[in-house]
N, C-alpha and C positions, 0 to 999 in steps of 0.2 A: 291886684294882689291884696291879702287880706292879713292878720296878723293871726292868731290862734296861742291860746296860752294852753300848757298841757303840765298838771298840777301831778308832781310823783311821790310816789305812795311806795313804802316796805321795800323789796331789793334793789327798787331803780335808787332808793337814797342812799345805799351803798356804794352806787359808782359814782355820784356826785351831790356833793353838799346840797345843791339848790334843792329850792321848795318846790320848783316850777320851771319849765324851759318853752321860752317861746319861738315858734317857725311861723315864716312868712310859706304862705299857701293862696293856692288857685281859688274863686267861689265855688268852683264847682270840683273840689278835691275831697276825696271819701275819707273812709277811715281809713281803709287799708292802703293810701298811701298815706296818710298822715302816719301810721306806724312805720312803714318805710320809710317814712323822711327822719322820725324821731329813731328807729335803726341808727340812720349814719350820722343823726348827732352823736349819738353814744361812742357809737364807733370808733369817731372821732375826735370826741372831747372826754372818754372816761377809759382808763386802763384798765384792761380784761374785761372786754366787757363780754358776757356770751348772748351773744344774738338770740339763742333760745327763748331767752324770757320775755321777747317780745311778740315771738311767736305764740304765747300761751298768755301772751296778757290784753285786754279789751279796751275801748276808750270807751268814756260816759260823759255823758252832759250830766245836770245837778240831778235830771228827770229818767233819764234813760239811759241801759247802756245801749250800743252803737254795732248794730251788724257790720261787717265788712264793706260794704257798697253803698253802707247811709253812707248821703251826704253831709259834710261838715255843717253843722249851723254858723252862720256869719253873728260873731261877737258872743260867742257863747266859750264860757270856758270848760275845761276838757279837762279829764282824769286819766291816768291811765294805771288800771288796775292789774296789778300780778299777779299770778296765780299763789292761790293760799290751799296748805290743806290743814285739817284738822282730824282730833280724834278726841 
């Protein structure tokens, strides 16, 4: 098992004060469950949260963001970015 820090950004700081929430994960665990497992953190540690946002939001390393099936980099820390619009 490996540690994963995932650093939040604009309406994930609405559901919870923290700067950052860390999950224990697999070496070989992608993004897309890494968003499923930060999912049922929220889930479970933040009130109302709508699952939507994480459906519409990306992880990124400092360098990259992160398709769905990249694998996680071991000791890299992670952003996970929500959808923004503008005009």
């Amino acid at each position: 098992m490996a540690k994963v820090t995932i650093r939040l950004f604009g309406a994930f700081r609405n559901y919870i004060s923290d700067e950052s929430v860390s999950l224990e994960i697999e070496e070989t665990t992608t993004a897309r469950e890494v968003r499923k497992s930060l999912e049922n953190y929220f889930i479970k540690n933040a009130q109302n949260f709508d699952s939507k946002i994480i459906e519409e939001s990306m992880l990124a390393t400092d360098n990259a963001v992160l398709n769905l099936d990249d694998k996680i980099p071991v000791g890299e820390t992670l952003a996970i970015l929500p959808p923004v619009c503008g005009g």
